[in-house]
N, C-alpha and C positions, 0 to 999 in steps of 0.2 A: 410235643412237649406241653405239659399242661403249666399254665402258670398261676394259679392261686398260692397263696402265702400257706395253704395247708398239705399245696402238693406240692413241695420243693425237699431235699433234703436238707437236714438242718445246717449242713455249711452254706446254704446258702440265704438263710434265715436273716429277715434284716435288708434282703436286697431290696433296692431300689424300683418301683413300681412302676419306672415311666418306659413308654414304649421305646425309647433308647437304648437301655438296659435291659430289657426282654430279648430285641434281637440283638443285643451284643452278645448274649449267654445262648442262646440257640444256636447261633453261628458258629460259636466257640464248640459248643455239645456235637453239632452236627460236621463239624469238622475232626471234632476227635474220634468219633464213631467212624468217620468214615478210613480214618488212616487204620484203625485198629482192624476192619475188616478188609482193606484192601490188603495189607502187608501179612494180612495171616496171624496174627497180633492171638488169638484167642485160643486157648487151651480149655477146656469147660473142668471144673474143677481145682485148676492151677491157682498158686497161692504165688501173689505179686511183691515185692518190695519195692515200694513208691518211696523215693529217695525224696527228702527237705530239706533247702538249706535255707528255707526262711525268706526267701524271696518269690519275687510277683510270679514269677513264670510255677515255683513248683506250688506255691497256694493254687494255682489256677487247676495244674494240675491233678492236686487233690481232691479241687472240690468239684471238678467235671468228670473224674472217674467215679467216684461215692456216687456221682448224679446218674451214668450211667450203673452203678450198679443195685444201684437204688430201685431202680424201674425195669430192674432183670435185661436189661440189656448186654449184661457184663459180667455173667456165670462164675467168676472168680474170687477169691478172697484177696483184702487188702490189707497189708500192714506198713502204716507209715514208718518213717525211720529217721532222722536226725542224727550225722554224725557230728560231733562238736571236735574240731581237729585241735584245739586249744589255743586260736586266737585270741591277744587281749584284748578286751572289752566284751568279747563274746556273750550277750545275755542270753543265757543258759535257760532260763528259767519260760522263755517266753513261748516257744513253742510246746513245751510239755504241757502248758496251763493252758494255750488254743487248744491243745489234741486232748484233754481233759474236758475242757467244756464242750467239746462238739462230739463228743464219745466216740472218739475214731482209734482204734487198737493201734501200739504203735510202738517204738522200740528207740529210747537215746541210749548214744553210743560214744562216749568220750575216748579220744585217741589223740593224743598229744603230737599230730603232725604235723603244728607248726613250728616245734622245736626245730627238728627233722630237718624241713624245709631251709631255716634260718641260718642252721650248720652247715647244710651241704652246698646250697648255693649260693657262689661267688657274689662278692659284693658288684653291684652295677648291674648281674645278671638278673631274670625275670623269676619267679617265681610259680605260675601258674604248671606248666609241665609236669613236675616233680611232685606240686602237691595235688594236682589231679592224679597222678599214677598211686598216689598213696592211699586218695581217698576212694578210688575206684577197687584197688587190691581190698581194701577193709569193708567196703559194699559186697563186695563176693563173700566174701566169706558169714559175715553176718545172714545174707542170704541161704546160703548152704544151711550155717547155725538155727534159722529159720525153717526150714522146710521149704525156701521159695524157689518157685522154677526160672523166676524174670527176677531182671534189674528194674528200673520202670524210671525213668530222669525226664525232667523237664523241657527240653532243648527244642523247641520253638523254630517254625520256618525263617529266622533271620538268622539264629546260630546257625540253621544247616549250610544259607547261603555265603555267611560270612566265611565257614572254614572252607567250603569249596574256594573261595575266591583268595586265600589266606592258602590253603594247596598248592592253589594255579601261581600265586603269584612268590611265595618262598621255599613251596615245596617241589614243584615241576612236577604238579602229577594234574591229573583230575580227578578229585575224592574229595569225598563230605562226609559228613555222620548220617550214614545211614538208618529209617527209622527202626529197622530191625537186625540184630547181629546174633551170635552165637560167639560168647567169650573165650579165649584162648585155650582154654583148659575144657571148653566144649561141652561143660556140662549148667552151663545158666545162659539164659537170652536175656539182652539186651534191648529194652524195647524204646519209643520215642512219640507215644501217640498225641501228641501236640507237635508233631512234624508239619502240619498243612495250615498252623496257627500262628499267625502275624503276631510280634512282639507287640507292636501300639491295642490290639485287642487285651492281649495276656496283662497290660498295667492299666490299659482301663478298666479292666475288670476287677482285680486285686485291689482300686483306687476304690472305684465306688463300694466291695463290699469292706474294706478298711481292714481288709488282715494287716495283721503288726507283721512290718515290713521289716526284715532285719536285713542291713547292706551287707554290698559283697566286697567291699572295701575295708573287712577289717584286718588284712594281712598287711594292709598301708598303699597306697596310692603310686601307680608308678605307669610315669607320662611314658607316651610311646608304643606300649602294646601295640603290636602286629596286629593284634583283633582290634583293637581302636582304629587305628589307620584305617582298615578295611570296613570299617563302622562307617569312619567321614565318608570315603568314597562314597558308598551305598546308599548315606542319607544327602549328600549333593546329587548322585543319579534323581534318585527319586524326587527331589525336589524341584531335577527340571524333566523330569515325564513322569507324573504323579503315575503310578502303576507300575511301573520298570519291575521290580521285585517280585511281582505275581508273576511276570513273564519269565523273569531270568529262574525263579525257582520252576514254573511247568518246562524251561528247557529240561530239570536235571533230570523230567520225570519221561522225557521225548528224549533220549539219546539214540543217535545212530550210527553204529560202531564201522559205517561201510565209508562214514565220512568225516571218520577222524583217521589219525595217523598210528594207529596202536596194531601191530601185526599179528599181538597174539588174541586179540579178537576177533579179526577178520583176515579171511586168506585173501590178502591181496597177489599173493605169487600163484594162487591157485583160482586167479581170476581169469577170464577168459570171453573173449569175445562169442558172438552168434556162430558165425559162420567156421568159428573153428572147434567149438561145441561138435557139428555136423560135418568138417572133414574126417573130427576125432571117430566118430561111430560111422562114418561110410563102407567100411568094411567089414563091419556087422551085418548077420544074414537075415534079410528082413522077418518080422513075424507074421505067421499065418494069420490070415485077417479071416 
């Protein structure tokens, strides 16, 4: 990575000069690279849809793909995209005037799903589920509408951990978000190349270059969330073994399906000791040596 102010792309125009912020954006580059070639992430020619909702994580993610693809590391086309679901307060205006100044091709998409939301679920009930399944349904298609082969979302090595542990603990499985999927309908990928990227890097980073930050609090505040809960736990772990979260997420990356309890992974009924391996074939006629 070269760092001169004349060899950076232009999102990233502005950054901070001290050698804190060089390796914070290297770490960050070099970590997205490497998820995108380990999961198979690359099509050459494939045209992307980099989803925004205006927050640290998907800035981050913008401006570390353009970086990659800036320096031909990322043979792909990108078109950013902004769904505006119709929360109020919504400032509408602020991302079309960042993707304007930074000349990044890009696509808002106004869809009134927080009406939607506000209709169908029960008062006291949470909202997140329903209006992610809405906004994920109008990212596909958009996509298709697009010509793109990929979804491309922001979700960072802490979301992946939290919903595993959010799985484990309300769901009774073991599953997380996956960096890479193919959508139900089988015809767009799902990609997540800030998978192996620490949430405290993705808002120091967003901090120091000052993208206008829009919260993800504007459907209204609401104490409790299951991914909260699982937030506390995860930031008390780490606070008394600073490191715990780089361990717990390389377990998800080490799984060994002979030492868990899942049958249709592993044949446990079709297990079998040494010695009964070789009663089994003792009455096979040996081969000519």
């Amino acid at each position: 990575m070269l760092d001169n102010d004349t060899d950076i792309h232009a999102l990233f125009a502005g950054a901070p000069s001290t050698t804190e912020f060089k390796k914070l954006r290297k770490r960050i580059v070099r970590y997205t690279r490497e998820a995108i070639e380990q999961y198979g992430m690359i099509e050459r020619g494939a045209r992307w849809l980099v989803c925004l909702s205006g927050g640290k994580d998907s800035y981050t993610l913008l401006a570390v793909l353009h970086e990659l693809q800036w320096r031909g590391l990322l043979p792909v086309e990108i078109l950013a995209c902004n769904l505006d679901q119709g929360q109020p307060g919504f400032p509408a205006t602020v991302l079309p005037e960042f993707l304007e100044k930074m000349g990044v091709p890009h696509r808002i998409e106004y869809q009134d799903t927080y009406s939607v939301v506000m209709d169908k679920v029960p008062q006291g009930r949470t909202f997140c589920a329903l209006c992610s399944r809405l906004r994920r349904g109008n990212l596909y298609r958009i996509a298709r509408e697009e010509g793109c082969s990929a979804v491309v979302l922001g979700h960072h090595r802490d979301d992946i951990l939290e919903t595993f542990f959010m799985n484990l603990f309300h769901g009774g499985r073991l599953a997380t978000m996956p960096p890479k999927l193919v959508n139900e309908e089988g015809d767009l990928f799902v990609y997540r190349p800030l998978a192996h990227v620490a949430e405290a890097d993705c808002e120091k980073f967003a901090t120091a270059m000052s993208y206008p930050i829009i919260p993800c609090d504007l459907c209204g505040s609401q104490d409790g969330l299951q991914r909260q809960q699982v937030k506390q736990i995860l930031d008390g772990w780490e606070a008394n073994s600073p490191g715990r979260r780089q361990v717990m997420f390389r377990a998800l990356m080490n799984a060994r399906p002979s030492h868990l309890l899942d049958p249709k992974l592993f044949d446990f009924a079709g297990l079998m000791r040494t010695e009964e391996k070789i009663s089994e074939n003792s009455n096979e006629i040996p081969a000519l040596r």
